[in-house]
DRENDO-1510 file (C-alpha; in Angstrom, 1 decimal, always signed):
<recs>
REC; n; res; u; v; w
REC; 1; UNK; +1.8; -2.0; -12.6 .
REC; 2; UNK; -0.4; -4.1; -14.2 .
REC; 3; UNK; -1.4; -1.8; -17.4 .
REC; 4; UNK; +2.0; -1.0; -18.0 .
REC; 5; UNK; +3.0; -3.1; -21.4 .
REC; 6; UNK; +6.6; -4.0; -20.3 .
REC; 7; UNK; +5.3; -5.1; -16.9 .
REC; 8; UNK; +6.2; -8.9; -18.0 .
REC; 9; UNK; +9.2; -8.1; -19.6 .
REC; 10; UNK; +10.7; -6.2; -16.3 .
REC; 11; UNK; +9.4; -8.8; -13.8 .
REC; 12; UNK; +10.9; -12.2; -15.6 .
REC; 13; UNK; +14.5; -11.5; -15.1 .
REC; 14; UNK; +14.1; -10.9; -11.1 .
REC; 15; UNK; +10.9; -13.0; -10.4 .
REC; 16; UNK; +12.8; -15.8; -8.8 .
REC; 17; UNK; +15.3; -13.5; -7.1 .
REC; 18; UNK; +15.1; -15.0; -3.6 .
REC; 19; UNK; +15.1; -11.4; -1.9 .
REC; 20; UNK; +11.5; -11.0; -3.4 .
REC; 21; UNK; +9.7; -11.2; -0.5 .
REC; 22; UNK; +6.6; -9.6; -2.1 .
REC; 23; UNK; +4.6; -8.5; -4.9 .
REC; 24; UNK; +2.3; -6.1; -5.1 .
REC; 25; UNK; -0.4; -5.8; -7.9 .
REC; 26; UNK; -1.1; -2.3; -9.1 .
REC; 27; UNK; -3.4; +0.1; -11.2 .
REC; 28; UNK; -3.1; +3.5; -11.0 .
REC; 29; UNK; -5.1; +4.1; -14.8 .
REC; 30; UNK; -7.6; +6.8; -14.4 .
REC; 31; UNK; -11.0; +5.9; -13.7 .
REC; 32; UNK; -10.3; +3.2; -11.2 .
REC; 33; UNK; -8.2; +2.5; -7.9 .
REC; 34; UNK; -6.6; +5.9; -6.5 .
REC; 35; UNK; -7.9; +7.5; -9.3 .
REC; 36; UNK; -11.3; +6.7; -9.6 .
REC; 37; UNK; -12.3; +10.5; -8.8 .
REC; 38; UNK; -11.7; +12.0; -12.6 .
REC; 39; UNK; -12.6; +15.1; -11.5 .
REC; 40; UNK; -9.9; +15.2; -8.8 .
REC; 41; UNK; -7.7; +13.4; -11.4 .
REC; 42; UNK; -8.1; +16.4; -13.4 .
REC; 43; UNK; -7.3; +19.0; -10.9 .
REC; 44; UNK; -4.1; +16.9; -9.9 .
REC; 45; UNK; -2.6; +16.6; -13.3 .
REC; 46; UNK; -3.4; +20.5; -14.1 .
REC; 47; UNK; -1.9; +21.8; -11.2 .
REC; 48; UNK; +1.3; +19.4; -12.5 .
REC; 49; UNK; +1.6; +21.7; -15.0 .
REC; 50; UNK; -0.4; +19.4; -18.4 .
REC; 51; UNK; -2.6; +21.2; -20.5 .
REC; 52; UNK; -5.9; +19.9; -20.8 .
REC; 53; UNK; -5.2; +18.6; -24.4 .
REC; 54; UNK; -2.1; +16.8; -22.8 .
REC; 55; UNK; -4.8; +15.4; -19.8 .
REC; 56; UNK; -7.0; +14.0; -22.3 .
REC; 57; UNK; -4.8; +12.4; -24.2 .
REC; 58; UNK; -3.2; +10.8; -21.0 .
REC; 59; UNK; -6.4; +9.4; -20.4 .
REC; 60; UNK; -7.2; +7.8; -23.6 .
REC; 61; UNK; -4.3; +6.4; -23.4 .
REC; 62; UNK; -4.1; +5.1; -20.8 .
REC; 63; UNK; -7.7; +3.7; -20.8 .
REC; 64; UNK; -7.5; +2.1; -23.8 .
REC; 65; UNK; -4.3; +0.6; -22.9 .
REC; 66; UNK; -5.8; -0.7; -19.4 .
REC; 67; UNK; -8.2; -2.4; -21.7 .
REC; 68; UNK; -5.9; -4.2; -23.9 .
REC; 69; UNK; -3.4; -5.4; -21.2 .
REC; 70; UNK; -4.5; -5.3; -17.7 .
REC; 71; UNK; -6.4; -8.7; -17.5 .
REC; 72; UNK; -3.6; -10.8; -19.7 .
REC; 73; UNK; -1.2; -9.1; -17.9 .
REC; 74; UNK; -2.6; -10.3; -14.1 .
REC; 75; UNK; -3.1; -13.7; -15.1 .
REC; 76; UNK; +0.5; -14.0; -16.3 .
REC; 77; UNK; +1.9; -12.2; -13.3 .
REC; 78; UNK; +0.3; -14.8; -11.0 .
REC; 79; UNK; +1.3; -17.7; -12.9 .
REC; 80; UNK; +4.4; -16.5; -13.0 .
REC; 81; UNK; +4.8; -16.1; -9.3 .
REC; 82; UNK; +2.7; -19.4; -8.2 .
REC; 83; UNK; +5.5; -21.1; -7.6 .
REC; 84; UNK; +7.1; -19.4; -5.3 .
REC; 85; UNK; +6.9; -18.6; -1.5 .
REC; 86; UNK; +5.6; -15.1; -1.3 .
REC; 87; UNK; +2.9; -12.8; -0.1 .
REC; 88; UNK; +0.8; -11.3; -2.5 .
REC; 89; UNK; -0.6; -8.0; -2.3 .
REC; 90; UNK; -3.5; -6.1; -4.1 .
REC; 91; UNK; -3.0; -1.9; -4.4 .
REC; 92; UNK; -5.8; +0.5; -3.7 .
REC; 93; UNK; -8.4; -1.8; -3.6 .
REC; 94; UNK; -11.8; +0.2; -4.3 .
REC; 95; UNK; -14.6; -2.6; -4.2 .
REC; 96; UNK; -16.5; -5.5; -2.7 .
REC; 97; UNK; -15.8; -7.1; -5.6 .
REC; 98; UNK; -12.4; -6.3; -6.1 .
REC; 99; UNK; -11.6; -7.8; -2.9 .
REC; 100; UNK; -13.2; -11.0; -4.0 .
REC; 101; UNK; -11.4; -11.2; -7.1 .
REC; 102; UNK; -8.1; -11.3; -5.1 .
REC; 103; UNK; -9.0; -13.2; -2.3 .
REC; 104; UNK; -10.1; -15.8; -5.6 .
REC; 105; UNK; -6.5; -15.7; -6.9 .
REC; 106; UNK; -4.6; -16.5; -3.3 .
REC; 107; UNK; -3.9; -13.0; -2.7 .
REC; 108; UNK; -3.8; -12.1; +1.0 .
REC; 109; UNK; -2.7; -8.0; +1.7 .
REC; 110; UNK; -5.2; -5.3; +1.1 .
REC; 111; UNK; -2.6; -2.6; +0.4 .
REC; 112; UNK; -4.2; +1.2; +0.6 .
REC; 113; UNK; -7.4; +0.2; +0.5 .
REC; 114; UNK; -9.1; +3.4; -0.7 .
REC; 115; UNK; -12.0; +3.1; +1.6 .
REC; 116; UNK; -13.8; +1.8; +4.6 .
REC; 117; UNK; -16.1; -0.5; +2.6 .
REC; 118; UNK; -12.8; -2.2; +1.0 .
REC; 119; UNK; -11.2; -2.6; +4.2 .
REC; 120; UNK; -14.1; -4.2; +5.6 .
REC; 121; UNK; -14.8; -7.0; +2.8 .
REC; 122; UNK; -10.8; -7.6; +3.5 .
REC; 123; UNK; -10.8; -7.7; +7.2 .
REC; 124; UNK; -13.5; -10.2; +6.8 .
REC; 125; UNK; -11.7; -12.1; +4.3 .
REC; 126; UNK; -9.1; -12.4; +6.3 .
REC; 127; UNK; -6.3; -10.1; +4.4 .
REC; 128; UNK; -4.0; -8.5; +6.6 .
REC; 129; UNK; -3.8; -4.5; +5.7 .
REC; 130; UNK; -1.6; -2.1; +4.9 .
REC; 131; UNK; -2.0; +1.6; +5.2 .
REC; 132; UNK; +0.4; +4.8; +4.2 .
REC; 133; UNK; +2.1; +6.5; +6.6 .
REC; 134; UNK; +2.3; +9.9; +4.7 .
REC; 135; UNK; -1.6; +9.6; +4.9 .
REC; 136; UNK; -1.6; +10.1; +8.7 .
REC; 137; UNK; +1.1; +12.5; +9.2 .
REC; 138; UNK; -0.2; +15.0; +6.6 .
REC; 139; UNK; -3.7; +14.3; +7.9 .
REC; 140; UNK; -5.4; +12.3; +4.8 .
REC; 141; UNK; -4.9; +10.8; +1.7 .
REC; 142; UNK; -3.0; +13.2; -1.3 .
REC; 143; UNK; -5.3; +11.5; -3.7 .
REC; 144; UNK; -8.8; +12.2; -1.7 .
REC; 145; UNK; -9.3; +8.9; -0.6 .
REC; 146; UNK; -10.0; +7.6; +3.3 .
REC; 147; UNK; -7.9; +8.6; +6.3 .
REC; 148; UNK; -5.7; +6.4; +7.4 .
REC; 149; UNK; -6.5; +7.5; +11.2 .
REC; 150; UNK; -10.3; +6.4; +10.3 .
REC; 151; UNK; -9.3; +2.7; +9.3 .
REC; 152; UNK; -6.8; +2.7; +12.5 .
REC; 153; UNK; -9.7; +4.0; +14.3 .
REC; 154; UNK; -11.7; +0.9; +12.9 .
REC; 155; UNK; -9.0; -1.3; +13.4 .
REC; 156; UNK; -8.6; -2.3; +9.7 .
REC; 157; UNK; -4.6; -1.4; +9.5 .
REC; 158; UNK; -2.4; -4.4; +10.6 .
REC; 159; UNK; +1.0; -2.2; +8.9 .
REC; 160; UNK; +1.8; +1.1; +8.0 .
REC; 161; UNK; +4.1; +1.3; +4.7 .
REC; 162; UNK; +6.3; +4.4; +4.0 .
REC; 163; UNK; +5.1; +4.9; +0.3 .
REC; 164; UNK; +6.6; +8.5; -1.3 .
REC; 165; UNK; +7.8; +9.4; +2.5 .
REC; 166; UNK; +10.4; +6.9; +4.3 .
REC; 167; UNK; +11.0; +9.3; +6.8 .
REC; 168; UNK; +6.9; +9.1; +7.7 .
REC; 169; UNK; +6.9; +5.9; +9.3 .
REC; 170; UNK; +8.3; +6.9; +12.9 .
REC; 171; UNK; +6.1; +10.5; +13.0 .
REC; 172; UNK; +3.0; +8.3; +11.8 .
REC; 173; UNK; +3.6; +5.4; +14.8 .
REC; 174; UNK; +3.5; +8.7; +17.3 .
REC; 175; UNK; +0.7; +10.4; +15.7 .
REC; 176; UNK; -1.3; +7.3; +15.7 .
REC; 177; UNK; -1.4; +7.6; +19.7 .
REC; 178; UNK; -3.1; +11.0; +19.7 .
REC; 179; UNK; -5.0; +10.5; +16.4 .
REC; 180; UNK; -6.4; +7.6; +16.4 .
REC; 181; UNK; -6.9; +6.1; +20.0 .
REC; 182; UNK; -4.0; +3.5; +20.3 .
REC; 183; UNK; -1.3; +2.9; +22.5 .
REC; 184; UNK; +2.3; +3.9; +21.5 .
REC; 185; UNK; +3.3; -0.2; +21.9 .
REC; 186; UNK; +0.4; -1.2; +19.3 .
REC; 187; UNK; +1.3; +1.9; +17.0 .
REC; 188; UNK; +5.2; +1.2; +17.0 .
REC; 189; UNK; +4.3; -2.7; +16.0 .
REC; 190; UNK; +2.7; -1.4; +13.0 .
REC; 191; UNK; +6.2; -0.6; +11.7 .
REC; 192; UNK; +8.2; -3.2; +12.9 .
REC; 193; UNK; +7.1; -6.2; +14.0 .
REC; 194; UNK; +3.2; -6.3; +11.9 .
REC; 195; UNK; +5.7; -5.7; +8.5 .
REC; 196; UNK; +8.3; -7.8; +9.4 .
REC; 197; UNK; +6.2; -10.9; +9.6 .
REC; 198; UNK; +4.2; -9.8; +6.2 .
REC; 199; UNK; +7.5; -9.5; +4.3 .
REC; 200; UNK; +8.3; -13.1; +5.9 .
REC; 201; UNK; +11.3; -11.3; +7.7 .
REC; 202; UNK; +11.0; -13.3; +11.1 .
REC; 203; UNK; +14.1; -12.8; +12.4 .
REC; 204; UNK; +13.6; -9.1; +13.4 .
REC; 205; UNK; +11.0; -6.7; +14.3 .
REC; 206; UNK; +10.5; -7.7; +18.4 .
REC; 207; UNK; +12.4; -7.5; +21.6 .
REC; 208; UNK; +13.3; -11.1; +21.8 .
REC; 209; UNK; +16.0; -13.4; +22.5 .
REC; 210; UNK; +17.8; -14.6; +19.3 .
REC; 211; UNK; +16.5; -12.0; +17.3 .
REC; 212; UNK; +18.6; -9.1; +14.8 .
REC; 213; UNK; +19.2; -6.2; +17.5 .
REC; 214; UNK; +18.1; -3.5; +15.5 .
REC; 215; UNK; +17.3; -0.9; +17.5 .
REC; 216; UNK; +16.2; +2.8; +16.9 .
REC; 217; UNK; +16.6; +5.5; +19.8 .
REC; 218; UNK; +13.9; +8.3; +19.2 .
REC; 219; UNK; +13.4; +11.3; +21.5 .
REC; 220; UNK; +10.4; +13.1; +20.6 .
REC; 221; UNK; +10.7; +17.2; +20.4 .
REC; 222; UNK; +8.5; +19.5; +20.4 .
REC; 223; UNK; +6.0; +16.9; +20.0 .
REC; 224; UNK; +8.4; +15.6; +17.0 .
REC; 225; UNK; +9.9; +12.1; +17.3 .
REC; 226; UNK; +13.4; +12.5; +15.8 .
REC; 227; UNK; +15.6; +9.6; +14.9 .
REC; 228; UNK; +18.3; +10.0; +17.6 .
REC; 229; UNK; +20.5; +7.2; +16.8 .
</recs>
């Protein structure tokens, strides 16, 4: 989380961990990203329970800390990490020129982009994509941002990711069939094999000799694909 002030501090110790496969680079301050809807950001916090006196002073804080420690903190984050043999990923990309900013700084996932004009600048920039699965299965984004089905649709999701929902990730491969015009063999790669080789986990993910044999057996019922074994 970029803003955050101990973002540095919690990183360092596990940076070089050599079961980091990836790291993501987030923002989830008001005004931008996921949140760059204020007026929905208002509606979500207050139906959380915060008084609008608590909201506002969540904001300016927030804001103003965004402002101190963002930019510092994403140029030590990469130089941190430069050195090492990773993917990088960018989090709710918003803009054109967001996308060129990371594409500038060797980053190469477009994670949650929050809509179609983002996807497209990172499809063309070659980043691979990742989408959230709890987007499709409860029919759009919880924040009010693109449907995941419409960049399927568009072909700008190379991987689904099972963000707040793990379970999501088998319901969304099924849904993606009658949602958003794939076949069942494209939707299940989006959650094995397409994630596998973005996490550089080649050894698993595919049917194929020499592989890891990890295999799920779902039975879908009642037009619910349940986890069998």
């Amino acid at each position: 989380e970029l803003p955050a002030t101990d973002m540095m501090e919690l990183v360092d110790p596990v940076a070089d961990h050599p079961l980091v496969r990836m790291v993501s680079l987030m923002d989830h301050s008001p005004g931008v990203g996921q949140y760059a809807d204020m007026d929905r950001y208002w509606k979500l916090r207050r139906d959380s329970g915060f008084s609008d006196d608590a909201i506002q002073a969540r904001i300016d804080l927030l804001v103003g800390q965004r402002a101190r420690v963002r930019d510092p903190n994403r140029r030590a984050l990469l130089a941190r990490v430069a050195h090492l043999d990773i993917e990088l990923a960018s989090h709710d990309d918003r803009t054109v020129e967001e996308i060129a900013e990371n594409v500038a700084d060797g980053i190469g996932i477009s994670e949650f982009p929050v809509n179609m004009a983002a996807a497209n600048a990172a499809r063309a920039s070659g980043m691979q994509i990742i989408a959230g699965a709890p987007n499709i299965v409860r029919g759009g984004s919880h924040s009010g941002n693109i449907a995941a089905a419409d960049l399927v649709r568009a072909g700008r999701v190379d991987a689904f990711a099972s963000d707040y929902v793990p379970a999501a990730l088998v319901e969304c491969a099924f849904l993606c069939v009658d949602q958003a015009g794939i076949t069942l063999p494209e939707a299940i790669r989006t959650i094995t094999d397409s994630p596998a080789r973005m996490s550089r986990l080649p050894d698993r993910g595919r049917l194929e000799a020499g592989l890891r044999a990890d295999l799920a057996r779902v039975r879908v019922h009642q037009g619910m694909p349940v986890v069998r074994q």
